[in-house]
C-alpha positions as a printed Julia matrix, in Angstrom:
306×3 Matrix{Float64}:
  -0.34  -31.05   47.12
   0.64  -27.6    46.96
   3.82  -28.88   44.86
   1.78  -30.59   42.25
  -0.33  -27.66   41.81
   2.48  -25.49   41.05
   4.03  -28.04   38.64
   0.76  -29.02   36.84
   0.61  -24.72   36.17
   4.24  -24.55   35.01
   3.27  -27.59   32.97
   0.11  -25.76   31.42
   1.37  -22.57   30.61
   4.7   -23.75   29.2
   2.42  -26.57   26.84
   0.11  -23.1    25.95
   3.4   -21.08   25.29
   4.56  -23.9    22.73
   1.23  -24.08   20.82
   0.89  -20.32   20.58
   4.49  -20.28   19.02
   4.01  -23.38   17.34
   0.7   -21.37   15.45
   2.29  -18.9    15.24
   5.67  -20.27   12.95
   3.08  -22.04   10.7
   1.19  -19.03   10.07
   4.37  -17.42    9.18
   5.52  -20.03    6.92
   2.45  -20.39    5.22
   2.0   -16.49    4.71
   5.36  -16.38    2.63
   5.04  -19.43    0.62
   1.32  -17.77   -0.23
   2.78  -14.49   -1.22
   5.66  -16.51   -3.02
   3.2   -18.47   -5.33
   0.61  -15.54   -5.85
   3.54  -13.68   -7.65
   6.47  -13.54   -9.99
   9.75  -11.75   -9.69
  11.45  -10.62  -13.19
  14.98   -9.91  -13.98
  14.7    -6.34  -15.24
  17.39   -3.89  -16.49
  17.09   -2.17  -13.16
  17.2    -4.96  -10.9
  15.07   -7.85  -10.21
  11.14   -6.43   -9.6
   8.14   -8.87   -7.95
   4.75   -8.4    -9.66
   1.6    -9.81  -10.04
  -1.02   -9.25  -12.94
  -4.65   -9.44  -12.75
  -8.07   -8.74  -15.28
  -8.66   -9.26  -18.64
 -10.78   -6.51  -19.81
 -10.11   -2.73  -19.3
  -6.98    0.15  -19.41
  -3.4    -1.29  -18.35
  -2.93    0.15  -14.79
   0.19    0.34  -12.96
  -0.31    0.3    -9.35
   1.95    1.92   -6.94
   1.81    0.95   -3.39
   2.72    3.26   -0.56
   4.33    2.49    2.68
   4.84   -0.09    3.93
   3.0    -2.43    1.18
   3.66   -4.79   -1.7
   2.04   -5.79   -4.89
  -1.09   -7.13   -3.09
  -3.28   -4.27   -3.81
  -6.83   -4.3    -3.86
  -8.05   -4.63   -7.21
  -9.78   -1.76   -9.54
 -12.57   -2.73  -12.0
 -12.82   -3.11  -14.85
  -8.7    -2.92  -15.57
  -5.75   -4.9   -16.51
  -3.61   -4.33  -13.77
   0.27   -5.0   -13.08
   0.73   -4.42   -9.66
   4.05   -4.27   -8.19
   6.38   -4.65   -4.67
   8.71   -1.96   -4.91
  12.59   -1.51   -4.03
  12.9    -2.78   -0.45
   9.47   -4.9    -0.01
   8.83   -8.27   -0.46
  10.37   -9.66   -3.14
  12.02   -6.39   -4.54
  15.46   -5.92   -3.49
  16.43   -2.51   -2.26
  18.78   -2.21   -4.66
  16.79   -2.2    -7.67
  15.9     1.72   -6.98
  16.73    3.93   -3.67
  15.14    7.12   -4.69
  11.36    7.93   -6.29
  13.54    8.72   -9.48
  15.59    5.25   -9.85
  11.83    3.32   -8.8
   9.77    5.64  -11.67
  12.83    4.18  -14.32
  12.62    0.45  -12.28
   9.28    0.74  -13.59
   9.91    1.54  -16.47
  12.13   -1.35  -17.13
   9.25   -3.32  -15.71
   7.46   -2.54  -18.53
  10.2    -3.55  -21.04
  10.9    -6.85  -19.41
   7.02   -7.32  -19.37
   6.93   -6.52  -23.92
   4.4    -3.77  -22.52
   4.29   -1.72  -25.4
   1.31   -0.03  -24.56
   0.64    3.56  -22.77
  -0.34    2.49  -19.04
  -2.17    4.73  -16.27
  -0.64    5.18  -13.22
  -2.5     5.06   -9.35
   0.06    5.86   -7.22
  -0.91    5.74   -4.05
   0.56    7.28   -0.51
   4.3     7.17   -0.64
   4.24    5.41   -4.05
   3.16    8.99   -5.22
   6.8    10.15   -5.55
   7.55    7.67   -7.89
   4.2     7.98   -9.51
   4.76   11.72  -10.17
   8.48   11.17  -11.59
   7.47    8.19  -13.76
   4.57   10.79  -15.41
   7.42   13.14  -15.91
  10.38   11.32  -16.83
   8.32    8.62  -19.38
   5.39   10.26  -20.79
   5.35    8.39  -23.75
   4.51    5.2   -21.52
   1.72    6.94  -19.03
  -1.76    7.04  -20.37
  -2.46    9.17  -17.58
  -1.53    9.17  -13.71
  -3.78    8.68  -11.16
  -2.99    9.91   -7.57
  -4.7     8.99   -4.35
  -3.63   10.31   -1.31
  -0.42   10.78   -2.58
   3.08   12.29   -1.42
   4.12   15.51   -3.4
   6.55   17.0    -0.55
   8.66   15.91    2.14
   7.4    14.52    5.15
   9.59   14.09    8.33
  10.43   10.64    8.77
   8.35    8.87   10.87
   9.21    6.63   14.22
   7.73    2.9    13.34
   5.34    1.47   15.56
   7.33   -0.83   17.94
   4.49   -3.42   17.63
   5.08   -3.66   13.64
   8.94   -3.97   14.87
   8.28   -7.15   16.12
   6.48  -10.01   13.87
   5.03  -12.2    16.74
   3.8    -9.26   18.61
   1.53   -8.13   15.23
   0.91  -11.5    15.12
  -0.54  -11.66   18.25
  -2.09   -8.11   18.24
  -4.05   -8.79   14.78
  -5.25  -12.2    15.84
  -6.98  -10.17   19.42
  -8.32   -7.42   17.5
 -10.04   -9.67   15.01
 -11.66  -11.26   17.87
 -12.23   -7.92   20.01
 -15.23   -7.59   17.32
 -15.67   -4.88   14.78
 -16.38   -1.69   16.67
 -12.22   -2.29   17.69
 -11.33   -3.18   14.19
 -12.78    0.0    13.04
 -11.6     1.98   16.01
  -7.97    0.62   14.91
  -7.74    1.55   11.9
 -10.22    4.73   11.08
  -9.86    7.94   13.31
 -13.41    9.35   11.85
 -16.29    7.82   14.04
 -18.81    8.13   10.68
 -16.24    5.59    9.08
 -15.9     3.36   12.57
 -19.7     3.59   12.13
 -19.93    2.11    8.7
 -17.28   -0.73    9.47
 -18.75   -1.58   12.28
 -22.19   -2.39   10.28
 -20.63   -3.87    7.51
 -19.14   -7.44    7.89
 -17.72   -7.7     4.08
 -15.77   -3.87    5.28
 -14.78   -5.57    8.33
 -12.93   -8.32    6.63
 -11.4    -6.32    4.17
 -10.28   -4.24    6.83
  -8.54   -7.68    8.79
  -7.1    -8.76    5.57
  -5.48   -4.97    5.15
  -3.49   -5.88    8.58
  -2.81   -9.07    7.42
  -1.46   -7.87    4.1
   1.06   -6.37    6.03
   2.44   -9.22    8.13
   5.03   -9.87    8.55
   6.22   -6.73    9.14
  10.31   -8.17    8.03
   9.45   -8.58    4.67
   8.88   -4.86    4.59
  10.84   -3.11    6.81
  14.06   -2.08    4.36
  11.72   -0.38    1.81
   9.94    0.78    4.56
  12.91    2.47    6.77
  14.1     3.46    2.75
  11.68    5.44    2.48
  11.34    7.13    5.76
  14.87    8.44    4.21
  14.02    9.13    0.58
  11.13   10.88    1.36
  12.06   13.14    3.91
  13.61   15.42    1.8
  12.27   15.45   -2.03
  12.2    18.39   -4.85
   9.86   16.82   -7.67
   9.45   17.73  -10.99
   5.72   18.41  -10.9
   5.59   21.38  -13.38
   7.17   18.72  -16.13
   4.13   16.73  -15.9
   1.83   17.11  -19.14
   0.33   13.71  -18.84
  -3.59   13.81  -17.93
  -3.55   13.61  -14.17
  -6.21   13.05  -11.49
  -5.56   14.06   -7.69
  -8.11   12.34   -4.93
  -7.26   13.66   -1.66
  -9.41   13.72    1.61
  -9.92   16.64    3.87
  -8.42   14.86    7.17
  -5.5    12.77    6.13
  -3.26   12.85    9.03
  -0.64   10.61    7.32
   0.04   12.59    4.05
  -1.95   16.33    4.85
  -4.57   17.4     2.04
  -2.42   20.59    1.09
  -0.04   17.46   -0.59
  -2.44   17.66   -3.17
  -3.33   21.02   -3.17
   0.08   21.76   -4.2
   0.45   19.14   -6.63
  -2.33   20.32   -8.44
  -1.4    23.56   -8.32
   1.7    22.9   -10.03
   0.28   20.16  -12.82
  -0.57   21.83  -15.54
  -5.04   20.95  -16.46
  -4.69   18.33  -13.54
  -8.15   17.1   -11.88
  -8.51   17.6    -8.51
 -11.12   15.69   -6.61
 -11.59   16.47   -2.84
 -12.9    13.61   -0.78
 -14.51   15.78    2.22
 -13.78   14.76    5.77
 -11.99   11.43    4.62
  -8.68   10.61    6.32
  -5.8     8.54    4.69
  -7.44    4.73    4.21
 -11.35    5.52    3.71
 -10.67    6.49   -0.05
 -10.28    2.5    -0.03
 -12.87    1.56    2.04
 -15.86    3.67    3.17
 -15.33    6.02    0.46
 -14.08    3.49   -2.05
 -17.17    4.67   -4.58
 -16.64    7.91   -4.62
 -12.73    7.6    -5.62
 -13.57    4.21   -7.95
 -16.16    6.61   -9.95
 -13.87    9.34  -10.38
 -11.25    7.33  -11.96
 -13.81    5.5   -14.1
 -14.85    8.73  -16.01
 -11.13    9.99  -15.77
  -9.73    6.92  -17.35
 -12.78    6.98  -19.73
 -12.13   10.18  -21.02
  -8.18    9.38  -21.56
């Protein structure tokens, strides 16, 4: 009897192994054939760059993701936006650019390849703000204005990656139990400030957003050579900040952790008539989420004014 037991377990937990792995492969598959067919990849003079456009009504923006990311950005209203993967994510080989200079002139080639004629603003975001700040400097005649959230300006000491995002099943896994832990651990997860856990927690449109920002990230392969590129390129950067004479908006928050506010002290500082908004007491994501408003208003009358 005892024998059967034992085998009838062995049975159950190996049939429960192969379903979890078998769920887990089709999510997989079906996550890269969605990002495949939600965007494009170009042959530029630079290399070949993945994009996606979006809106028909507003400024041309060129987003900037920061790290790790890809051209799934959430989108800004009321803009045309072309929003990109760059060198080393997604679709965007790492050769196409290495350093925030050779991804400012990818862009820029971007552009070309796209017939973009016109001037385009630029939200740079997080590590994209290297990039961001060299393609305002090296092509003014194509930036409208630059727009800078939360954004690099010095070098940060590389950073160890998080052996969970190391490993795509164990994400896998890890997302799929915090989504059902409820949303108090979804917020705990991903915000540090309890007033932001707060408002995810009572917000079930935040709270999905905030599950599809985890998911936008899996898997973590598709992003780890920009990724462990950049923990190299940006460890050690001198950028030309005082040759920016585009119009330029700063949004930083008082307790970012992952890129410190004095980033954008100093960037300011050394951008000639740049705007500096201070987000108080947000940390690096709530710009994008619990204080989405705040940053979305200041680039409407910023953008409206340039």
């Amino acid at each position: 009897m005892m024998k059967k037991l034992v085998v009838a377990c062995v049975a159950l937990c190996a049939l429960a192994t192969f379903i979890i792995l078998f769920q887990y492969s089709v999510a997989k598959s079906e996550m890269r054939a969605r990002r495949a067919s939600d965007s494009q990849v170009i042959e530029t003079s630079a290399g070949p760059i993945e994009y996606a456009r979006s809106g028909t009504e507003g400024p041309l923006v060129l987003i900037v993701h920061g790290a790790p990311g890809g051209f799934r950005s959430q989108p800004l209203p009321n803009s045309r936006t072309i929003s990109l993967s760059r060198p080393g994510y997604l679709r965007t080989p790492i050769a196409t650019g290495r350093s925030p200079r050779e991804q400012a002139d990818a862009y820029a080639a971007l552009l070309d390849a796209l017939e973009i004629d016109e001037k385009v603003f630029v939200y740079a975001v997080s590590a994209g703000g290297p990039s961001g700040y060299e393609f305002a400097a090296r092509h003014p005649e194509r930036t409208r204005g630059l727009v800078a959230v939360v954004a690099q300006s010095q070098s940060i000491p590389p950073e160890d990656i998080v052996s969970i995002l190391e490993n795509d099943f164990g994400a896998w896994l890890s997302i799929n139990l915090l989504s059902l832990s409820g949303p108090e651990a979804v917020a705990e997860a991903l915000f540090p400030n309890p007033q932001d856990q707060r408002v995810i927690s009572e917000s079930e449109p935040l709270q999905q957003e905030a599950i599809d920002f985890l998911w936008s990230l899996w898997p973590y392969s598709l992003f780890r050579t920009g990724y462990e590129n950049d923990m190299g390129a940006l460890a050690d950067i001198a950028l030309p900040l005082d040759d920016i004479h585009v119009p330029t908006l700063i949004i930083h928050g008082t307790r970012d952790t992952s890129v410190p506010y004095e980033h954008a002290v100093y960037a300011s500082k050394q951008i000639a008539n740049a705007t500096f908004i201070t987000i108080e007491g947000a940390d690096h994501l709530a710009p994008f989420f619990t204080r989405r408003e705040e940053k979305n208003a200041a680039m409407r009358t910023f953008m409206e004014a340039n």
